[in-house]
N, C-alpha and C positions, 0 to 999 in steps of 0.2 A: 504494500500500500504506500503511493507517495504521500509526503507532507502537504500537507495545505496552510494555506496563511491563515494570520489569527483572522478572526471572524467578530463581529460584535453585535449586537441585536440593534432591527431597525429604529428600534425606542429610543436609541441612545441620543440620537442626530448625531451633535459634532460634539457631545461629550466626553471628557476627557474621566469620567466617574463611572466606569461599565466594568463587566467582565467579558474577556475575549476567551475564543474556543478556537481549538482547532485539531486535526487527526493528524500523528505524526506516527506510522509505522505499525500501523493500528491501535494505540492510544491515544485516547482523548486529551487534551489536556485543556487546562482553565488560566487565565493568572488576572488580577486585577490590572484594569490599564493605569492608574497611578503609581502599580509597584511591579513591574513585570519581571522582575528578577524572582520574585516568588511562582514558581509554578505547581501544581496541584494534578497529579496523573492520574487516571483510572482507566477503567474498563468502558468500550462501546457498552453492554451490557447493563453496566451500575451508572452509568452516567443518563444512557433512555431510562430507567427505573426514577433516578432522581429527577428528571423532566416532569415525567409522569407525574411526583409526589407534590412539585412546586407547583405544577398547576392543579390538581386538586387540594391545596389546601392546606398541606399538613403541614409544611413550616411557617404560616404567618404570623405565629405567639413568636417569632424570635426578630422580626423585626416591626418597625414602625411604616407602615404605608399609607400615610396619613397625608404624605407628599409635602 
């Protein structure tokens, strides 16, 4: 599988406060675009499960979406 460049949701516009994604060698990876030296790898697998969980719901006690 080749790399793909980071990616960032279209919500962001031209914000510099998102998290970017992208498949490197079939890992997924995440890193905040303020701190991209931090990266975060997982599984194709555990990464659609957490998609899954974030849009129905189950993490919004951990943050404020009040905007």
């Amino acid at each position: 599988m080749r790399s793909t460049q980071w990616q960032r949701s279209s919500f962001t516009a031209n914000s510099n406060n998102c998290i970017e994604v992208r498949t490197v060698e079939g890992v997924v990876e995440l890193r905040e675009s303020e701190n991209g030296d931090v990266i975060v790898r997982t599984t194709p697998v555990k990464f659609a499960r957490f998609l899954s969980g974030v849009k129905a719901g189950e993490f919004d006690q951990h943050g404020d979406f009040r905007g």
